[in-house]
C-alpha positions in Angstrom: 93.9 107.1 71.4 93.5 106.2 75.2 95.4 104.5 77.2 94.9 100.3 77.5 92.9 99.2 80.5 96.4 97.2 81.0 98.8 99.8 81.1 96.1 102.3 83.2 96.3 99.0 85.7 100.5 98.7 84.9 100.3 102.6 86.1 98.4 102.1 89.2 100.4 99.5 90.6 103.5 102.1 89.9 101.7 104.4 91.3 101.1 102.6 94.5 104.6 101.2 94.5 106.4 104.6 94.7 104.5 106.8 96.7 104.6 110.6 96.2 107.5 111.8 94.5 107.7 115.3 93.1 109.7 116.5 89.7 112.4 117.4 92.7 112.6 113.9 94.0 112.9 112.6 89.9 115.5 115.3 88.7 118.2 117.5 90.0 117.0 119.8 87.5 114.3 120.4 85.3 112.8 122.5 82.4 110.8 125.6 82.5 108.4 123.0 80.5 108.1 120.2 82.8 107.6 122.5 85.7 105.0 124.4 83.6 103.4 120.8 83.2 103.5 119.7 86.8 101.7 122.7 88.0 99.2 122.4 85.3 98.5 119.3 86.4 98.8 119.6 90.4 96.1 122.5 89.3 93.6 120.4 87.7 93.9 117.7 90.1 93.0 120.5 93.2 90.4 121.7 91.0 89.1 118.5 91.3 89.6 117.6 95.0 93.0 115.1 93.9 95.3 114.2 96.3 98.5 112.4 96.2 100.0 113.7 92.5 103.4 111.6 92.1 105.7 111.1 89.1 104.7 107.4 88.4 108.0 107.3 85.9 109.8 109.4 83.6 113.1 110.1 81.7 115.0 113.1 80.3 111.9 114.2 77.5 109.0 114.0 79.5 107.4 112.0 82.6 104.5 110.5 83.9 101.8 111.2 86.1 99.2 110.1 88.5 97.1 111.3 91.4 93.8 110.3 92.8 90.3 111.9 93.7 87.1 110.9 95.1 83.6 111.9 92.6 80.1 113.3 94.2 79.2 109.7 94.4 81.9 108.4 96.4 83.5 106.6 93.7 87.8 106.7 93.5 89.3 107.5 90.5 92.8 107.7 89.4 94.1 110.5 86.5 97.0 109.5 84.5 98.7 112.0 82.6 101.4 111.6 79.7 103.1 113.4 77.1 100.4 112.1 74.9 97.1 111.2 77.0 95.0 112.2 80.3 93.2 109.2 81.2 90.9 109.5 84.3 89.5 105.8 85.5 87.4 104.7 88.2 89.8 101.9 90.5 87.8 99.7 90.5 87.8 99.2 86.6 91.5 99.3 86.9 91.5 96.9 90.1 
């Protein structure tokens, strides 16, 4: 199951509301597993030409995360990842 076209829009405006903050700017310390997951993801989102990959929110089991990238047409999009989903969504079905 995805996640709502609300909460993707809930998560962009937290996204745009804190700025970049790394797992070191969220915690004092971490797991070997979050920092396993944040590198994952900060992979993926290179792979794809992201920018901007910030903890959106999180808490002592897992966090929340978002970044941005631009397609071959020129089109935004903005990735979420949780525990439980990856959602990737053009902003301007979000917006």
């Amino acid at each position: 199951m995805g996640i709502s076209k609300s909460r993707m829009k809930a998560y962009y405006n937290e996204y745009k509301n804190v700025g970049v903050r790394t797992l070191d700017d969220v915690y004092g310390r971490y797991s070997s597993a979050k920092k396993h997951a944040w590198e994952y993801i900060r992979e993926r989102m290179h792979e794809q030409g992201g920018t901007g990959l910030s903890v959106i929110n999180g808490n002592t089991f897992n966090f929340t995360t978002g970044y941005t990238y631009v397609d071959e047409h020129g089109r935004e999009h903005f990735v979420v990842d949780t525990r439980d989903n990856v959602q990737d969504v053009l902003v301007s079905d979000v917006y």
